[in-house]
N, C-alpha and C positions, 0 to 999 in steps of 0.2 A: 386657222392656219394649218397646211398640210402639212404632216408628218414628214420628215426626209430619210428617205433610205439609207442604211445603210453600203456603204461600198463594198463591192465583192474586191477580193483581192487582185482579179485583173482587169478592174479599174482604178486602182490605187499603182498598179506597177505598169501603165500606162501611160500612167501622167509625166513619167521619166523622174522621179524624186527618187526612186529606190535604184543605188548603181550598181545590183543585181542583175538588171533588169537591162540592163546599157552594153551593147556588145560592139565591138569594131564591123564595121561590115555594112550596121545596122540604119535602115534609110527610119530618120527622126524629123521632126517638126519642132525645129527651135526660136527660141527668143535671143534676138541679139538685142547687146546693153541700150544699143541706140531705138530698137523699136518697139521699149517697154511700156512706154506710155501709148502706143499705138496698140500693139497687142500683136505687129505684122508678123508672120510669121515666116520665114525659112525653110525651107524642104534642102535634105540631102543625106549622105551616107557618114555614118559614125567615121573619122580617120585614126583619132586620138579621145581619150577621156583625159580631161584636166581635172575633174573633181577627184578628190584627196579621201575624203571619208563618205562613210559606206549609204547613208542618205542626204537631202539639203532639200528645203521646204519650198523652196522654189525652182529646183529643178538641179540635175548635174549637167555641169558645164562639159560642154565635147568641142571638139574643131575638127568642122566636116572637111570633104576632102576637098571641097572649092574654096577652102581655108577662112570660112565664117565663122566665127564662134560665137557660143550661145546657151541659154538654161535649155534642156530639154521640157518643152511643156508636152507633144504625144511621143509615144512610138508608135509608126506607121507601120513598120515591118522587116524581113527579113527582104532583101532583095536577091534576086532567084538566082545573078551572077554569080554571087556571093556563097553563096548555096551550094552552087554546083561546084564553083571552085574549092570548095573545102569538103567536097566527097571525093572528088581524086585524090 
């Protein structure tokens, strides 16, 4: 049986479990409750965090701004709007 790596820390803060890690702005890949048995995922930008405390094992819940909500399973990224608007 092969060994399993260990995870580096920014594949642990990727997964969207750690709400450090979760910024407004931020375009994620979520699980909504209805497409957990599927696994479908969700593309869009952080609006709001609803998760309360500072981790949750399967992900922090956000409501994107197309008003989906959902567990955070990746974070995809900063989006470059988002970016620019918060250097002016």
């Amino acid at each position: 049986m092969a060994e399993r790596k260990p995870e580096s820390s920014a594949d642990y803060n990727n997964r969207g479990t750690c709400r450090d890690a979760i910024r407004i702005g931020l375009t994620v890949d979520i699980i909504r409750k209805k497409d957990q048995h599927s696994g479908k995922l969700t593309r869009g930008r952080v609006q709001e965090i609803l998760t309360g405390s500072a981790s949750h094992p399967h992900g922090i819940k956000v409501r994107l701004e197309d008003g989906n909500v959902g567990r955070v399973a990746v974070i995809v990224g900063m989006d470059t709007d988002s970016a620019n608007d918060r250097s002016l």
